[in-house]
C-alpha positions in Angstrom: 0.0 0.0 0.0 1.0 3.4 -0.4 -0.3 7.4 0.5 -2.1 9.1 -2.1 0.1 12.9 -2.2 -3.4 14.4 -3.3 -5.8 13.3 -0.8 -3.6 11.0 1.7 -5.5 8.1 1.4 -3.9 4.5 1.0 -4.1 2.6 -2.6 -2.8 0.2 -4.2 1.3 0.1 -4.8 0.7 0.1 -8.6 -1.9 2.4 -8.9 -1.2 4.7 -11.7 -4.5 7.1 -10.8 -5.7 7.4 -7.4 -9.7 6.1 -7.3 -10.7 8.6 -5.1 -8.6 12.1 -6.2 -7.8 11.2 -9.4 -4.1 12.3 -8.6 -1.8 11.3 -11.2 1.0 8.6 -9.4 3.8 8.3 -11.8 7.0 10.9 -12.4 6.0 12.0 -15.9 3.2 14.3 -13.8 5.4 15.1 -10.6 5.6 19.1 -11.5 1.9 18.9 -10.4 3.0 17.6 -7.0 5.1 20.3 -6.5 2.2 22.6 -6.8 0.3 21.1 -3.6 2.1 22.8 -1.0 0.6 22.9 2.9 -2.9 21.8 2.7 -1.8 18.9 0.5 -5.1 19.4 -1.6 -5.7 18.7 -5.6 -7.8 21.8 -5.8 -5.0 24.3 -3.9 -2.4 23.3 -6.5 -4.4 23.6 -9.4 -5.1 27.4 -8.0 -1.5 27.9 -7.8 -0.7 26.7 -11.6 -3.5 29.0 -12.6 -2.5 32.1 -10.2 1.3 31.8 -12.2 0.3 31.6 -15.4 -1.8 34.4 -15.1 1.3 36.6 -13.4 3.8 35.1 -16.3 0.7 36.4 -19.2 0.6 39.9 -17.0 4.4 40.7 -17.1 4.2 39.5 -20.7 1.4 42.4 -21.8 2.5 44.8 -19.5 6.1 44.3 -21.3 4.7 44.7 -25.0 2.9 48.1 -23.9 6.3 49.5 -22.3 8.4 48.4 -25.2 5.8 50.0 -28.1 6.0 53.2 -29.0 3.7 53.8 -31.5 4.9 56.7 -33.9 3.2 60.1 -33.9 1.2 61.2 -36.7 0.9 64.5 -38.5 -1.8 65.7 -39.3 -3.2 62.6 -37.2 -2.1 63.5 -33.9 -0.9 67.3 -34.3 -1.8 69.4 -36.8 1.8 70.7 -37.1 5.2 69.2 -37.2 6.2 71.2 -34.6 3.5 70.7 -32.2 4.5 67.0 -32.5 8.2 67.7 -31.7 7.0 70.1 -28.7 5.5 66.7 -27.5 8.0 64.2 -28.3 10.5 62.7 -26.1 14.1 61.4 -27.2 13.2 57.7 -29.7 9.9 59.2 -30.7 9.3 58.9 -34.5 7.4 61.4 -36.0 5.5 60.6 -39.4 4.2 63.2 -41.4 2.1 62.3 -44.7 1.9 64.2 -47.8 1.1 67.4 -48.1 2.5 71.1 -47.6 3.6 72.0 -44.1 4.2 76.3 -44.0 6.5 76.1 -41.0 9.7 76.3 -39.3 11.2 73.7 -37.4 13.6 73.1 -34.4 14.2 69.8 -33.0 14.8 71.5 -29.2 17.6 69.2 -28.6 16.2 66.0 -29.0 17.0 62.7 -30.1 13.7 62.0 -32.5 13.1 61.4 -35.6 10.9 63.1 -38.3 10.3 61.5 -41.0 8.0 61.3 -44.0 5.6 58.5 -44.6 8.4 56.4 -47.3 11.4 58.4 -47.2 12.7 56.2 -50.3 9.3 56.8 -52.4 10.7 59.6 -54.6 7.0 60.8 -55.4 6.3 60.6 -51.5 9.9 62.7 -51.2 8.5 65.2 -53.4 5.4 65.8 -52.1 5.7 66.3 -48.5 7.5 69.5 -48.3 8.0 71.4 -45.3 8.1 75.7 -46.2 9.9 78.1 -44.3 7.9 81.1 -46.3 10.9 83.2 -46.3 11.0 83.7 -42.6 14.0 81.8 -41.2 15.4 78.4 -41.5 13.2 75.9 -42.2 14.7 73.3 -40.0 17.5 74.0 -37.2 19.3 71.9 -34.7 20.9 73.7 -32.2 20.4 71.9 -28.7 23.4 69.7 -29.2 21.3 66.7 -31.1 23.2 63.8 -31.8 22.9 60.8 -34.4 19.5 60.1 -33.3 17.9 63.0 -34.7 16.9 62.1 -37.8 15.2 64.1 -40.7 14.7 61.8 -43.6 12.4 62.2 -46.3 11.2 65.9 -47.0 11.3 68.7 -49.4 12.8 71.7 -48.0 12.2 74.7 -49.3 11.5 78.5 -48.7 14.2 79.1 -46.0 15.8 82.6 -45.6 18.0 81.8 -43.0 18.9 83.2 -39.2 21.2 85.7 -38.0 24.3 84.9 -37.3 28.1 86.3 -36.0 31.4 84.3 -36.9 34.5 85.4 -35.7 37.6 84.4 -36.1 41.5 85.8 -35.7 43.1 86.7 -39.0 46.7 87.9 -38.7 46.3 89.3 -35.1 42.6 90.8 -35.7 39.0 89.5 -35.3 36.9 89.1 -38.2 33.4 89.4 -37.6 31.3 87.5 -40.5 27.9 88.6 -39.9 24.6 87.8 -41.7 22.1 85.2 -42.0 22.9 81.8 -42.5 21.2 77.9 -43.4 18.5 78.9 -45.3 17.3 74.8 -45.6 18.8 73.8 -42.7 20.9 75.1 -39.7 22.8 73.5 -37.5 24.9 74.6 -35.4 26.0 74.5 -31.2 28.3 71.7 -31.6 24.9 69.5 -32.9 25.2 66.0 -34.8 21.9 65.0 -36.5 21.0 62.7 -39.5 20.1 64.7 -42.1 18.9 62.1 -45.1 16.9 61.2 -48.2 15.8 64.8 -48.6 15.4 67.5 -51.7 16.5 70.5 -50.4 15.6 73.7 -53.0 14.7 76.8 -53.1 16.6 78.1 -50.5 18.4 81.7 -50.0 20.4 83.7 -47.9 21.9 86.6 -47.8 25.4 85.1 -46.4 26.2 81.1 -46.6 24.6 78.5 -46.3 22.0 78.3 -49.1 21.0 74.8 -48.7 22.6 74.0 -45.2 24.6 75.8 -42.8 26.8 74.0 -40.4 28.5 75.5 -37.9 30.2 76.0 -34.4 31.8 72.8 -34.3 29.0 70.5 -35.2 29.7 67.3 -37.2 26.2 65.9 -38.7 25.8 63.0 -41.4 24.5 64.5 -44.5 23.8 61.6 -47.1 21.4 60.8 -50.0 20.1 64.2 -50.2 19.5 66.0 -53.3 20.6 69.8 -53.0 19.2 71.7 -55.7 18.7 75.6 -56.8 19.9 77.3 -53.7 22.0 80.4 -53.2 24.1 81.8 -50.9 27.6 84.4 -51.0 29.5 81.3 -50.0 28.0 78.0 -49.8 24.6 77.8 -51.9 24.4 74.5 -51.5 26.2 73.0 -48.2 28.7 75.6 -45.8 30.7 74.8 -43.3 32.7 76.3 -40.4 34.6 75.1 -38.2 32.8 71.7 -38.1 33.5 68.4 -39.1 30.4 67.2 -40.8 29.9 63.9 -42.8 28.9 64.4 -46.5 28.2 61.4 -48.2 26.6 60.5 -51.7 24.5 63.7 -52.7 23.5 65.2 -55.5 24.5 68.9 -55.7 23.0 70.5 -58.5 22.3 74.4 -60.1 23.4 76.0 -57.0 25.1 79.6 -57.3 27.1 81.4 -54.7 27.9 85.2 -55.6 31.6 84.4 -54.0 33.0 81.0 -53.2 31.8 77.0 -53.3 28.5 77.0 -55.0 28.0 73.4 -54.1 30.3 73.3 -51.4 32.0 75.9 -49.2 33.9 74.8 -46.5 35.9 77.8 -44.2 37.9 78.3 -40.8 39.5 74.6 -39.4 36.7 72.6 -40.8 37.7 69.1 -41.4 34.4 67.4 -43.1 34.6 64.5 -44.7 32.9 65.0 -48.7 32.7 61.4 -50.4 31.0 59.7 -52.8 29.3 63.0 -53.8 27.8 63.9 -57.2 28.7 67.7 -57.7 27.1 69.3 -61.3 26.3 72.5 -62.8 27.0 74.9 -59.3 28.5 78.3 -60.4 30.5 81.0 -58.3 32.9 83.2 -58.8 35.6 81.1 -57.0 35.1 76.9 -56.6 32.4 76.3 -58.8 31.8 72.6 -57.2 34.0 73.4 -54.2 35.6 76.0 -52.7 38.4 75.7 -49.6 39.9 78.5 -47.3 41.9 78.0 -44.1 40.6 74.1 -43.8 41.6 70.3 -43.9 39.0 68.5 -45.5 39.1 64.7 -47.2 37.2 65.6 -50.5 37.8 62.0 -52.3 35.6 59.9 -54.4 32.8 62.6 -56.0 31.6 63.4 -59.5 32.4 66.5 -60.0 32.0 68.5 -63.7 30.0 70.6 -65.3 30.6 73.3 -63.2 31.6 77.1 -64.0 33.8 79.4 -61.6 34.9 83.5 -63.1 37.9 83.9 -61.1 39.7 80.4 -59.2 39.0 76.4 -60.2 36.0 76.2 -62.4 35.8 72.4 -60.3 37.4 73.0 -56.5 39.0 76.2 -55.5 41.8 75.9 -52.5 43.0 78.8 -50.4 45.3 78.7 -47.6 44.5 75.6 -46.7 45.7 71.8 -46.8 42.6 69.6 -47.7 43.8 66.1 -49.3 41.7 65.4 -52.9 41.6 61.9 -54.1 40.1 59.3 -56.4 37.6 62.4 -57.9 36.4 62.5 -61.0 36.4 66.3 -62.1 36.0 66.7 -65.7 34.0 69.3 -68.1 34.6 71.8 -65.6 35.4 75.8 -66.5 36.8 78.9 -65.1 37.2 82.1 -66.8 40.8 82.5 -65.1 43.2 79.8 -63.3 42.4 76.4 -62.9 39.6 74.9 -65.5 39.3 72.0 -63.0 41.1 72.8 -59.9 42.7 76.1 -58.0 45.1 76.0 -55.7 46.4 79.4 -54.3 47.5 81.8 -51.4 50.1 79.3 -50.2 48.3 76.2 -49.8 49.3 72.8 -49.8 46.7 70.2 -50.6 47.7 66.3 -51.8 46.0 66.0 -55.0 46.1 62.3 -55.6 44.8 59.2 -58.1 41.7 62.0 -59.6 41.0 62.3 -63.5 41.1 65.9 -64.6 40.0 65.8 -67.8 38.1 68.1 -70.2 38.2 71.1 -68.2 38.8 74.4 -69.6 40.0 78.1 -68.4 40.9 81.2 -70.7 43.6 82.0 -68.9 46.2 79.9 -66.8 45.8 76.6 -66.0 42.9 74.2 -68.0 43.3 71.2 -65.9 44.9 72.7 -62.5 46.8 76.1 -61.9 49.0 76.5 -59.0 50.0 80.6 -57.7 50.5 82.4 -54.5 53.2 80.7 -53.2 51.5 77.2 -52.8 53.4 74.0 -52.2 50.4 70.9 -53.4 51.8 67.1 -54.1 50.3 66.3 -57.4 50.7 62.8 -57.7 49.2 59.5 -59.9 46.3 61.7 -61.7 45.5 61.2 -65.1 45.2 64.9 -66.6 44.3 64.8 -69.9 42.4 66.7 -72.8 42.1 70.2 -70.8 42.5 73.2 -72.5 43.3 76.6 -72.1 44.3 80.0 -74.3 47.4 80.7 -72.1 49.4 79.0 -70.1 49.2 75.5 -69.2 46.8 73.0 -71.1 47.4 70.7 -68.3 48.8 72.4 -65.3 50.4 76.1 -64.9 52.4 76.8 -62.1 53.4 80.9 -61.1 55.3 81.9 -57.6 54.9 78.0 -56.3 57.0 75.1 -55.7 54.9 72.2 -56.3 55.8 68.6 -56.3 54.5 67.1 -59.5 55.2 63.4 -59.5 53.9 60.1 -61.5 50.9 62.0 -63.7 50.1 61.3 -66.7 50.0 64.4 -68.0 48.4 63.7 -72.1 46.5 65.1 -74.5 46.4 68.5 -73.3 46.0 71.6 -75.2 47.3 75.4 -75.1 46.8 78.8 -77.4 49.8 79.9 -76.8 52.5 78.4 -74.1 52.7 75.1 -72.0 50.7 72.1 -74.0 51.7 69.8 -70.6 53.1 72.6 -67.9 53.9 75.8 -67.8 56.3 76.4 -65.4 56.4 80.4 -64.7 57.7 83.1 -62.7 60.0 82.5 -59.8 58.4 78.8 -59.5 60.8 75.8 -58.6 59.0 72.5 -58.8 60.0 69.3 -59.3 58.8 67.7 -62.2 59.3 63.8 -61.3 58.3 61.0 -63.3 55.4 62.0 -65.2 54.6 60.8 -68.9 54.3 64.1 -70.3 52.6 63.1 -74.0 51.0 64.0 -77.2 50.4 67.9 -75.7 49.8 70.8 -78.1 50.7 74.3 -77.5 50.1 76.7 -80.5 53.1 78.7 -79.7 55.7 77.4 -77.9 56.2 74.6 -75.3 54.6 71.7 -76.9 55.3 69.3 -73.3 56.3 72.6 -70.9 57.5 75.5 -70.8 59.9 77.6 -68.4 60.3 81.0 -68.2 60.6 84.1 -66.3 63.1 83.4 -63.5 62.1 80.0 -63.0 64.4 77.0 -61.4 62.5 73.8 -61.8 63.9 69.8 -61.1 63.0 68.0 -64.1 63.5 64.4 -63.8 62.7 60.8 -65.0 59.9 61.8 -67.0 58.8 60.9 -70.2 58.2 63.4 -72.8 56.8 61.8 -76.0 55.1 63.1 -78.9 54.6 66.6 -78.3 54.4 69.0 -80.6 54.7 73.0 -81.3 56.1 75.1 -83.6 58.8 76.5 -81.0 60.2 73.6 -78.6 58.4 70.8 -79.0 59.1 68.8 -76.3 60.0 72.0 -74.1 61.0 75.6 -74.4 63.4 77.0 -71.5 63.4 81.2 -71.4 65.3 82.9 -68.9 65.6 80.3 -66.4 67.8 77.6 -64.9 66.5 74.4 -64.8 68.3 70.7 -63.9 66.9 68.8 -66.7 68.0 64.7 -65.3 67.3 61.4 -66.9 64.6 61.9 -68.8 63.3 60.3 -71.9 62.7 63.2 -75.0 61.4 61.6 -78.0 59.8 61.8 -81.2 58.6 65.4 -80.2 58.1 68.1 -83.3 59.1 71.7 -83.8 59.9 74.0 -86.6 62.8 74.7 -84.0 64.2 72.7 -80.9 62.0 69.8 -81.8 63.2 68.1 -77.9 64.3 71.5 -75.9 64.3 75.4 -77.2 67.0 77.2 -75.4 66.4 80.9 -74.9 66.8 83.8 -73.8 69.9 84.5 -71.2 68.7 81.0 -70.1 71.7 78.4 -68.0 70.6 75.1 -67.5 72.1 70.8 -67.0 71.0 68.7 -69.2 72.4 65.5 -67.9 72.2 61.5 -68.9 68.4 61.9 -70.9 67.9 60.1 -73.7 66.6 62.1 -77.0 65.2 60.1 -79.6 63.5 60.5 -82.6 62.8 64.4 -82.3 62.8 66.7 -85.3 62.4 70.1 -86.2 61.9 71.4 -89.3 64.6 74.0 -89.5 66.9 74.0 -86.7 68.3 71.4 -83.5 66.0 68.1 -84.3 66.9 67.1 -80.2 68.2 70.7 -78.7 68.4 74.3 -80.1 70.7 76.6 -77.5 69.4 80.6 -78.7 70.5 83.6 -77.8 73.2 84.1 -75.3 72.0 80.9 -73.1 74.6 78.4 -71.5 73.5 74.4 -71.3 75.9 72.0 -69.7 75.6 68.7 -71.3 76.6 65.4 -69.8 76.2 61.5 -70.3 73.0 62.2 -72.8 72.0 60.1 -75.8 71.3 61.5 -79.1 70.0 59.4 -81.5 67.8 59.3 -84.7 66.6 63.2 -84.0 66.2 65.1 -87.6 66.7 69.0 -88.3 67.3 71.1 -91.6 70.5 72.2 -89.5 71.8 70.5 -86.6 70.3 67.0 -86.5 71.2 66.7 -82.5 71.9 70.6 -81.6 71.6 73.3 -83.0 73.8 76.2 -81.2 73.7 79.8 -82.2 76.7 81.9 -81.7 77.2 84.0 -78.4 75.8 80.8 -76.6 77.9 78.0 -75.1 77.7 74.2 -75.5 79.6 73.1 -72.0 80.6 69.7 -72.5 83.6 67.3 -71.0 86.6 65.9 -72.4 85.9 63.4 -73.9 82.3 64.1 -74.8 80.4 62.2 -72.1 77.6 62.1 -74.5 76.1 60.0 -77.5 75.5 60.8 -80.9 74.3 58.4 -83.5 72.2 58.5 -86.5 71.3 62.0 -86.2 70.4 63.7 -89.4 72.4 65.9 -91.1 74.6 65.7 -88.3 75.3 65.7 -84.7 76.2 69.5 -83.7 75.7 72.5 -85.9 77.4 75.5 -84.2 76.5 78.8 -86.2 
C-alpha cells in the first residue's frame, strides 16, 4: 500500500490514478505535485498553476505596452510638425504624410526622428515639403542633437535663414562675419543629427549657407540628399565652419554662390569629410563645385563637372588651406581665369592624388589645374588629360609656387599659346618627377612645358613623348635655370628645338636623358641653344633626331655648349649631323 500525495488516502502500490482524487501517481506528472504545497489538496495546486500563469501572461502584456511606441502622426495627432516635436520625447518617431507643411522647425535638442511616410518613395519625397515662407530656417538643430535626430524624407524649401556672428582671428585681428545663414537647414552649437533622403531647393540667404549651414563645431551626417537651386555668397548648397560634418553620396546641383563653393564651401579649421558626392552644374565666382579656405577637408571619391567658376577652379578652389583630394572624378569643368578643374592658391598645400582631370577648360592659366601664391600641393598618380586653355598650361600652370609634381600622366592637353603639358612660370621651382608628359599641343611654344621668367625647376625621369609645337616641342626653356635629369625626350616636333628650345639669357644641365626620334623642321632636331644661353651637357644620348640644321643641336653663336673631355655624350644617326654650331 501506499499514501495518495493528493488526498492521503492509501491505494494500491501500482496504482497509476488514485480512485478517489484522481491524482496522477507516476514521475512524468510530478511538476503537479510540486504545486500542492501545505494543505496537500488537488484543488490548492491547481489554483496555484493557474494564479502563475496568469502573473507570467501579466508581465508579458505589460512588457509589450512598455516596449511599443507607436509613432506620432501629423496631421493625425498634431496638426503641425512642430507641435509634435514640442510633445515628443528622445526615440519618438514622428510621421508626417503628404502634403504642404508652412512652417519652421527646431528639433529643441532632442534625439527624434521626423520622417515622411516612405522616405525612399521619390513621389512621397516630393510631395511632402516642409516651407519656411521666407521667414527663417526651415529646419534647425541647435540643442546639441546627436545621431538620433533624424530628418529623412522631405522637401525643404522657402528658407531665408537666421542671423548669425562668426568670428575668427586673422593675422592678429577678429573678423566678424555677420549675416544670415542655413537657409534649408541650420545646425549649429556643436549638434550631430542625421540629415537624409531629402530634396532640399529653393533656398536663400543673404550670407552662406544656401542649402545647409553648419557651424560651431558641429559634425552631422549629410547623405542621400539632393541639394538643388539654392543660393548663398559662400555655400549655396552645403557651408561649413569650423565643423566636421559627414557628406556622403548627394547630388548637388544648379546651386550659385555670388563668391565661393557653389555646391560646397567649407571655411575656418573645418575638417568634413565629402565622399562619394555627385557635384554638377554649381556656379560661383571662385570653386564652382568646391571652394576651400583655411581648412583640412578629405574631398575623395565625387563626380564633379560641369561646373563654372569666373575667377579660381572652375571644379574646386583651394585657399590657404591643406585639404587632401583623391580618387575624384572632375572633368568638363570651367573657369574664366586659373584652374579649368582645380585652383590651388595663397600658399596652400593640398595632396592632389589618383583624380581624372579631364576636359576642363579656363581662358587663362591653368585648363586642368593652376597652382599661384606661393603654394606647395603634391600632385601625384592623376590622369590629366584633354584640358585646355588660351594661355598657359593646357594641363597644369604653375606661377610663384614650388609644387611637387610626380607620377601624372600628363596627355592630350591643349594650349593657345604656351605650355601644352606645364607651364612652369615666374620665380616657380617645382620638381617635375616621373610623369609621362605626351601627345600635348601648345600653339606657340612649349609643346610638353615651358619655363620661363626666372624659374628653377627639377625635371626628372619623366617621359616626354610626342609633343608638338612650332617652337620647342618637347620643351622651351626662357630665362631660367632648370636641372633637366634622366629623362626620356622623343619623337617630339618643332619648326625649332624639336626636344628642348634654349632661350633667352637661359643656364641650365641637361644631364644622362635620352633624345630620340625628335625633329624640327629647320633647326636642332633634339636641342636648339638661342640667344646668349649656357647648357651644360653630360652623359645624354642622341640618336635618330632630324633638323634642316643641326640634327642633334643646334647652337647659335654668343651661346655656349659646355661639354667634357671626352664628350660624355652619344651621338648616332642624327640627321644631317650631330652639332651644328653657327
Amino acid at each position: 500500500m501506499r499514501i495518495c500525495r493528493g488526498c492521503d488516502k492509501s491505494i494500491k502500490e501500482n496504482v497509476s490514478d488514485c480512485p478517489y482524487c484522481g491524482l496522477a501517481q507516476n514521475r512524468k506528472h510530478r511538476f503537479l505535485d510540486s504545486l500542492i504545497k501545505g494543505d496537500g489538496s488537488r484543488r490548492s495546486g491547481i489554483k496555484r498553476m493557474g494564479i502563475a500563469v496568469a502573473a507570467v501572461l501579466l508581465l508579458a502584456v505589460l512588457g509589450v505596452m512598455l516596449f511599443y511606441n507607436p509613432p506620432l502622426s501629423v496631421p493625425g495627432d498634431f496638426r503641425t510638425i512642430q507641435a509634435a516635436v514640442d510633445a515628443a520625447r528622445d526615440g519618438d518617431v514622428i510621421v508626417v504624410q503628404p502634403g504642404m507643411y508652412f512652417e519652421r522647425i527646431d528639433f529643441m535638442g532632442k534625439n527624434i526622428t521626423i520622417r515622411s511616410s516612405d522616405p525612399d518613395d521619390p513621389a512621397v519625397v516630393a510631395s511632402t515639403i516642409i516651407d519656411g515662407r521666407r521667414r527663417g530656417s526651415v529646419v534647425t538643430f541647435q540643442g546639441g542633437e546627436g545621431a538620433g535626430a533624424v530628418l529623412e524624407g522631405f522637401t525643404i524649401s522657402g528658407g531665408s535663414g537666421t542671423q548669425e556672428i562668426l568670428s575668427h582671428e586673422s593675422e592678429g585681428v577678429t573678423v566678424d562675419n555677420e549675416g544670415y545663414f542655413g537657409g534649408g537647414i541650420l545646425v549649429r552649437g556643436g549638434s550631430s543629427p542625421t540629415i537624409a533622403k531629402n530634396i532640399i531647393t529653393g533656398n536663400s540667404v543673404e550670407r552662406d549657407g544656401g542649402g545647409i549651414a553648419v557651424l560651431e563645431g558641429s559634425s552631422p551626417l549629410i547623405m542621400h540628399n539632393t541639394i538643388v537651386e539654392n543660393r548663398a555668397f559662400n555655400g549655396a548648397g552645403i557651408f561649413v565652419w569650423a565643423s566636421h560634418p559627414t557628406i556622403d553620396s548627394n547630388t548637388l546641383n544648379e546651386n550659385s554662390a555670388m563668391n565661393a563653393g557653389a555646391a560646397i564651401s567649407i571655411d575656418f579649421e573645418s575638417a568634413p569629410i565629402v565622399t562619394n558626392n555627385r557635384i554638377h552644374n554649381n556656379s560661383a565666382t571662385s570653386g564652382g563645385g568646391i571652394a576651400v579656405w583655411n581648412a583640412d577637408p578629405n574631398i575623395t571619391g565625387n563626380i564633379i563637372g560641369d561646373n563654372h567658376a569666373i575667377w579660381f577652379g572652375g571644379g574646386i578652389s583651394v585657399f590657404n588651406a591643406s585639404p587632401t583630394i583623391g580618387n575624384n572624378d572632375i572633368s568638363e569643368n570651367r573657369a574664366e581665369n586659373n584652374g579649368g578643374g582645380i585652383a590651388v592658391a595663397e600658399g596652400a598645400s593640398p595632396v592632389i592624388s589618383g583624380n581624372t582631370i579631364a576636359n576642363n577648360y579656363s581662358s587663362q592659366s591653368g585648363g586642368g589645374i593652376s597652382i599661384t601664391e606661393g603654394s606647395s600641393p603634391t600632385i601625384n598618380d592623376n590622369e590629366i588629360t584633354e584640358n585646355a586653355a588660351l594661355f598657359g598650361g593646357g594641363g597644369i600652370y604653375v606661377r610663384e609656387s614650388s609644387p611637387r609634381i610626380e607620377g601624372n600622366n600628363i596627355t592630350g592637353n591643349l594650349v593657345q599659346q604656351d605650355g601644352g603639358g606645364i607651364a612652369i612660370m615666374t620665380n616657380s621651382a617645382p620638381n617635375v618627377i616621373n610623369n609621362t608628359i605626351g601627345a600635348n599641343v601648345a600653339g606657340r611654344a612649349g609643346g610638353g612645358l615651358v619655363i620661363g621668367d626666372n624659374s628653377s625647376p627639377t625635371i626628372e625621369g619623366n617621359n616626354i613623348t610626342g609633343n608638338d609645337s612650332p617652337q620647342g616641342g618637347g620643351m622651351i626653356v626662357q630665362r631660367s635655370s632648370p636641372v633637366i635629369l634622366e629623362n626620356t625626350i622623343a619623337d617630339n616636333m618643332s619648326e625649332s628645338g624639336g626636344g628642348i628650345l634654349v632661350i633667352s639669357e637661359s643656364t641650365l644641365t641637361i644631364a644622362g636623358n635620352n633624345f630620340t626620334g625628335n625633329k624640327a623642321i629647320k633647326l636642332g632636331g633634339a636641342l636648339n641653344v638661342f640667344v646668349t644661353s649656357v647648357v651644360v651637357l653630360e652623359r645624354n644620348t642622341f640618336i635618330g633626331n632630324e633638323a634642316e640644321e643641326g640634327g642633334a643641336v643646334w647652337v647659335l653663336r654668343g651661346s655656349t655648349l659646355e661639354r667634357k673631355v671626352p664628350d660624355d655624350n652619344v651621338f648616332s644617326d642624327n640627321i644631317p649631323d650631330d652639332i651644328f654650331q653657327d
